[in-house]
BAZA-318003 format. One record per residue: x, y, z of N, C-alpha, C, CB in turn; residue in one letter. Coordinates in pm, whole numbers, padded with zeros to 5 digits, always signed. Last residue first. Glycine has a CB too. Example, Ala and Ser with C-alpha at 12.3 -4.5 7.8 and 13.67 -1.06 7.14 Angstrom:
BEGIN
+01285-00225+00708+01367-00106+00714+01290+00003+00787+01408-00060+00572S +01319-00569+00780+01230-00450+00780+01320-00330+00780+01131-00447+00905A 
//
This chain:
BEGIN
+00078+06183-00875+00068+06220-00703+00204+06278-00678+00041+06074-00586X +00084+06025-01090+00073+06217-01085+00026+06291-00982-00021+06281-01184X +00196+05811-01018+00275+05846-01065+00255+06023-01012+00270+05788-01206X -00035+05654-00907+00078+05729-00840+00187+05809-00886+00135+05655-00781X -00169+05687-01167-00249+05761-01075-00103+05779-00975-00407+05669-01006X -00009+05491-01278-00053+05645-01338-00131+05760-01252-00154+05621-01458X -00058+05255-01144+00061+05308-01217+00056+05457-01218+00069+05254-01364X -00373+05220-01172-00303+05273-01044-00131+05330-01029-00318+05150-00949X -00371+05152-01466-00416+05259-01400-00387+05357-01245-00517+05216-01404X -00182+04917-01416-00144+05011-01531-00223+05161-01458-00219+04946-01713X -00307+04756-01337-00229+04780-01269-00185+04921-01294-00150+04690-01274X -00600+04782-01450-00604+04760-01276-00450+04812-01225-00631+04561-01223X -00723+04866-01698-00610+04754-01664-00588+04850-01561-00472+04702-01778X -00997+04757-01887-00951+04871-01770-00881+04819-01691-01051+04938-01687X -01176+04601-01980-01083+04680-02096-00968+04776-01990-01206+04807-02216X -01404+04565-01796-01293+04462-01830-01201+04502-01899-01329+04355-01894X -01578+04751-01881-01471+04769-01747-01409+04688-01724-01509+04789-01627X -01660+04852-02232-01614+04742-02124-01523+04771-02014-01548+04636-02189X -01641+05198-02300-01566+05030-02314-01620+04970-02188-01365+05018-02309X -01699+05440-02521-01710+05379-02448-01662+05240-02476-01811+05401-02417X -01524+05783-02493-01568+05619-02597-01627+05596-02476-01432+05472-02673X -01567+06123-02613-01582+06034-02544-01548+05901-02587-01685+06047-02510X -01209+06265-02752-01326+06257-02740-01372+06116-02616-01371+06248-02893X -00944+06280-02737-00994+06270-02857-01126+06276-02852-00956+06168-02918X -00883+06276-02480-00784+06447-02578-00881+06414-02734-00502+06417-02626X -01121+06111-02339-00969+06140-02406-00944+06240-02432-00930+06088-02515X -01357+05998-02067-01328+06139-02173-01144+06121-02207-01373+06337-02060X -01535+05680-02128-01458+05764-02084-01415+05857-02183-01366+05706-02027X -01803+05532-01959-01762+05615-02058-01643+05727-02055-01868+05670-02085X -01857+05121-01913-01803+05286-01846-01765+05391-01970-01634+05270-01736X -02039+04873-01818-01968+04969-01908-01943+05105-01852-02044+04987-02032X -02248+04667-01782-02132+04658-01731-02001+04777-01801-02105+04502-01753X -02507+04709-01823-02386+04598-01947-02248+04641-01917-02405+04631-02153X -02598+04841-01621-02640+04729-01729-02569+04644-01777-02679+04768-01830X -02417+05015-01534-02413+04916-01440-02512+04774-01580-02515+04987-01250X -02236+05237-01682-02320+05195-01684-02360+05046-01603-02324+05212-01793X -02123+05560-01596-02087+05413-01539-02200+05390-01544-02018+05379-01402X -01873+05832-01701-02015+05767-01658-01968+05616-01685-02168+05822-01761X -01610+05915-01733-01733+05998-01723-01890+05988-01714-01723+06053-01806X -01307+05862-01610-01435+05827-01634-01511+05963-01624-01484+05716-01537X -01066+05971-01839-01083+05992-01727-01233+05974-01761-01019+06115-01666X -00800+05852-02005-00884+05878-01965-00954+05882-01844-00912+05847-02018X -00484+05666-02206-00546+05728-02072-00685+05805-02092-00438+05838-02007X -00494+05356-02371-00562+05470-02350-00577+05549-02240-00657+05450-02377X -00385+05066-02336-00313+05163-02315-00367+05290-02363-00199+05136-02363X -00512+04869-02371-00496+04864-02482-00338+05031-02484-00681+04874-02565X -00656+04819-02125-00508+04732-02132-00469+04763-02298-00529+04525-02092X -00647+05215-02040-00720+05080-02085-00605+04960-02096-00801+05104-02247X -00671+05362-01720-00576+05352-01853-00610+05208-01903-00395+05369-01821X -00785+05667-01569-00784+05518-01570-00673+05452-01685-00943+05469-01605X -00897+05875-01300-00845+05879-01438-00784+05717-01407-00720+06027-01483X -01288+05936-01205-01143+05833-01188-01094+05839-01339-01177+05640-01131X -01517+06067-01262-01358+06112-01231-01276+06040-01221-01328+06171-01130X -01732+05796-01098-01636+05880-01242-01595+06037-01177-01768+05915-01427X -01526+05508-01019-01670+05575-01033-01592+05703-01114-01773+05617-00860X -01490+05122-00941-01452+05291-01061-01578+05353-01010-01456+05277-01296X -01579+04950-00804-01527+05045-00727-01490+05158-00832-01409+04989-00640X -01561+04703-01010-01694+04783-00937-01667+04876-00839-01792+04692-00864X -01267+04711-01100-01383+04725-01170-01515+04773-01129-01401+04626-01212X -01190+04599-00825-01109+04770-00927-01249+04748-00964-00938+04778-01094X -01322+04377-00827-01304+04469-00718-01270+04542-00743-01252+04458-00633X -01193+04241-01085-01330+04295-01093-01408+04347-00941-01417+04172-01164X -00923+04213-00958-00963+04312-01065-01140+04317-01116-00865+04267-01200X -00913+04049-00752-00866+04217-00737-00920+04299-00852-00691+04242-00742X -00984+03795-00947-01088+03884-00803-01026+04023-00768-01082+03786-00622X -00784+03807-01019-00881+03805-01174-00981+03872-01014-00940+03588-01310X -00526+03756-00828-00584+03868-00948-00693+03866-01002-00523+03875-01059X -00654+03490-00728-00633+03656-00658-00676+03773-00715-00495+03698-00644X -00614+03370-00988-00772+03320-00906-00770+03466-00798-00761+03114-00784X -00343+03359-00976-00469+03426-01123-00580+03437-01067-00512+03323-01274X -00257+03256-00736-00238+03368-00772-00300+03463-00839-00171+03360-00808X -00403+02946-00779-00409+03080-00645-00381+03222-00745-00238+03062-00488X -00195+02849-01008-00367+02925-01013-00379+02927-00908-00504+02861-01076X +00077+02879-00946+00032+02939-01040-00127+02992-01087+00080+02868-01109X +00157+02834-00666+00254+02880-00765+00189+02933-00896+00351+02765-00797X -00054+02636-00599+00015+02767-00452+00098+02860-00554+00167+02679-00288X -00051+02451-00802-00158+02526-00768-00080+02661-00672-00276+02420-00682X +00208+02358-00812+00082+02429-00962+00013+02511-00917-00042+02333-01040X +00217+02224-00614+00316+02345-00614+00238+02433-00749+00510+02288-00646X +00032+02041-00640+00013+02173-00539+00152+02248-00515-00048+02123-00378X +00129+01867-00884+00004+01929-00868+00003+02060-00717-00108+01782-00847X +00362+01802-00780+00366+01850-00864+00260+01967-00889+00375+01762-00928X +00264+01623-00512+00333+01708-00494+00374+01830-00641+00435+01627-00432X +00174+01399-00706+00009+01475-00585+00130+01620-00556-00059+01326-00339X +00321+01281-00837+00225+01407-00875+00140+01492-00813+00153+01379-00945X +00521+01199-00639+00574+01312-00727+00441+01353-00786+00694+01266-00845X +00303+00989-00520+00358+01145-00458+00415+01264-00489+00430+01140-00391X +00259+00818-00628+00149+00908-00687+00247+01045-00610-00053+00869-00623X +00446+00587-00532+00410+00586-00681+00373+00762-00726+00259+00468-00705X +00338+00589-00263+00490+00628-00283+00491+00672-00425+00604+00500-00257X +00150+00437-00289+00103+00606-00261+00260+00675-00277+00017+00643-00063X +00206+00211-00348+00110+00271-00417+00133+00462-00394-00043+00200-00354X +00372+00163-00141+00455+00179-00252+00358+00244-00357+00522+00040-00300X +00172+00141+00093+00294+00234+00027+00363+00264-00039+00349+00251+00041X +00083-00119+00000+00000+00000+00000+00087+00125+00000-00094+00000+00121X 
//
């Protein structure tokens, strides 16, 4: 019976260094970031993952959307489009 479980240990041990090392972490982030996401409100200056700065100008809770003002005009995007690190980047920066 120990040699059975002796057998599985390099994977049972493979498997939770995977996990503590690689999905925990994404499973953190992907929750920090739709916590950014429902905490925007407007005035918040932001920066898309496409790399657009702007500053919100409305927040649609329907379809999950926000409108923001550029040097080019309004758009609107998805609050999934709204990179969490990048934005707080920029915000300490012009502190």
């Amino acid at each position: 019976m120990s040699d059975q479980i002796g057998q599985f240990l390099p994977m049972i041990l493979i498997f939770a260094v995977a996990y503590f090392f690689m999905i925990r972490p994404q499973m953190k982030r992907q929750k920090d970031e739709k916590k950014f996401a429902k905490a925007l409100k407007k005035g918040d200056k932001i920066v898309t993952k496409s790399g657009l700065y702007g500053k919100v100008v409305d927040l649609n809770d329907k379809d999950f959307s926000c409108i923001i003002e550029t040097m080019a005009g309004r758009m609107k995007f998805d609050r999934s489009a709204i990179s969490m690190e990048m934005s707080k980047k920029a915000n300490e920066a012009k502190e």
